[in-house]
C-alpha positions as CSV (number, residue, x, y, z in Angstrom):
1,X,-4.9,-10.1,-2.8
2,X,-5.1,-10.1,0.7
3,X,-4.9,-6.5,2.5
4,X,-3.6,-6.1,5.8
5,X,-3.7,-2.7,8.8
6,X,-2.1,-1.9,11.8
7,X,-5.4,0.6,12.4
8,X,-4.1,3.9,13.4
9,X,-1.8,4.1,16.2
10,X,-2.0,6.7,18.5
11,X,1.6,8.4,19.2
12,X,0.4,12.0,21.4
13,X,3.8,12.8,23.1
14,X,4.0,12.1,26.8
15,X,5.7,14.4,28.8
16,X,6.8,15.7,25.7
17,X,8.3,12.9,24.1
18,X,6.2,10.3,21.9
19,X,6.5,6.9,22.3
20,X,7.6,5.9,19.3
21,X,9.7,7.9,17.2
22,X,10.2,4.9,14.4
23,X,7.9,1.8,13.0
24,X,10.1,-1.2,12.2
25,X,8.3,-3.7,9.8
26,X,9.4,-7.3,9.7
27,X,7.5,-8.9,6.4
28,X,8.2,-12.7,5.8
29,X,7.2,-14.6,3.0
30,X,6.7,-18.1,3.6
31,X,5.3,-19.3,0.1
32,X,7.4,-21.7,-2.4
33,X,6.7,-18.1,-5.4
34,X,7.7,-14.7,-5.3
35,X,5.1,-12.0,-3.3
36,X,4.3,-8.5,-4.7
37,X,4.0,-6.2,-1.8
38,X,2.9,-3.1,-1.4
39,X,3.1,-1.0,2.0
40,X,1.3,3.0,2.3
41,X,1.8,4.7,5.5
42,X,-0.7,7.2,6.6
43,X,-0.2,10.4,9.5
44,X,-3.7,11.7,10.7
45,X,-4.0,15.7,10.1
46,X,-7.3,16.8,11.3
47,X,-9.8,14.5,10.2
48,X,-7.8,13.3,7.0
49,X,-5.7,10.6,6.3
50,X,-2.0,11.9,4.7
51,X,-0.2,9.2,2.5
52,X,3.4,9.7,3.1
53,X,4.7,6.7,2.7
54,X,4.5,4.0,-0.9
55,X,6.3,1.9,-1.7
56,X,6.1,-1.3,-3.9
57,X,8.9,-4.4,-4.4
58,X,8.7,-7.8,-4.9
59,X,9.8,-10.7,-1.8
60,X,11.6,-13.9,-3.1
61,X,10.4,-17.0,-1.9
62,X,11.3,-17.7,1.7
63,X,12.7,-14.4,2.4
64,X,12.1,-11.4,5.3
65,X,12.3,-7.6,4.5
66,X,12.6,-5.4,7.2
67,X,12.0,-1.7,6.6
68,X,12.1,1.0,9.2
69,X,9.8,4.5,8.8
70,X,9.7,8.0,10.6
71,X,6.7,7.7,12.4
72,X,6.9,10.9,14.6
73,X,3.1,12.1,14.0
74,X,0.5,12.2,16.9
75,X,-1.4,9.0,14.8
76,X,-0.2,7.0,11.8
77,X,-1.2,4.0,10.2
78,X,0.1,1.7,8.0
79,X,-1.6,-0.8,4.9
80,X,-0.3,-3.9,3.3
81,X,-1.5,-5.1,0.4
82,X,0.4,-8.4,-0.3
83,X,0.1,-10.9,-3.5
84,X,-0.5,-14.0,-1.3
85,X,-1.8,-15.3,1.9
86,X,1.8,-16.8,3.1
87,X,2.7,-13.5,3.6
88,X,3.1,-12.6,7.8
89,X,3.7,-8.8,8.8
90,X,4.8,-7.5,12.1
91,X,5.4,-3.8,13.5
92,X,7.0,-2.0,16.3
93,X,7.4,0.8,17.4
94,X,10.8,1.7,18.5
95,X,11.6,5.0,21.1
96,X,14.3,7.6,19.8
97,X,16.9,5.4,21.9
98,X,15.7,2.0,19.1
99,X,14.0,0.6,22.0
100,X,10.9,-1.5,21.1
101,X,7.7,0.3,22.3
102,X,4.9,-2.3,23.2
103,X,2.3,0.5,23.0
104,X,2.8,0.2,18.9
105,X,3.7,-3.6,18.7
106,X,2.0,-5.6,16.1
107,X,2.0,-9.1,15.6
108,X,1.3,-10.6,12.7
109,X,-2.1,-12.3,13.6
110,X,-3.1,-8.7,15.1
111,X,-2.1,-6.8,11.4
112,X,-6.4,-6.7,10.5
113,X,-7.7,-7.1,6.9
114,X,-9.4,-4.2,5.5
């Protein structure tokens, strides 16, 4: 099963406001089956990882799930562990306004396996 990463973002506020205050995730599935996916979000306290996000479900053949998580923490990351290789995720960051933030945009052939 392939697993994906943004890699941890860094979100340290600028002039007291951070860049991105929301990640949107866009996940396609372009297979002819049904995809498990599984997405874990991560905050960096210290020098520790912090799960705060799990979440499992199942993508139909063809379709796109777009999910949207608080991402107000000075770094986050988030995993994808996804049941086949026809799966494509992107994130964005988007600004308190819903604005996309480029600073936290990632395409699907910049999501890393880990």
């Amino acid at each position: 099963m392939p697993k994906l990463t943004t890699g941890l973002l860094e979100n340290t506020p600028v002039g007291g406001v951070r860049p991105s205050s929301t990640l949107s995730v866009n996940i396609s599935n372009d297979d002819t089956v049904s995809a498990d996916v599984q997405i874990e979000g991560f905050f960096q306290s210290g020098t520790a990882k912090v799960m705060y996000v799990q979440e499992l479900f199942t993508l139909t053949a063809g379709s796109v799930a777009l999910r949207s998580y608080y991402a107000q923490f000075d770094a986050f990351e988030f995993q994808f562990t996804v049941s086949t290789e026809a799966v494509a995720v992107t994130a964005w960051g988007k600004d308190a306004a819903g604005n996309l933030t480029t600073a936290h945009r990632v395409v699907a052939q910049e999501v890393d396996p880990f």
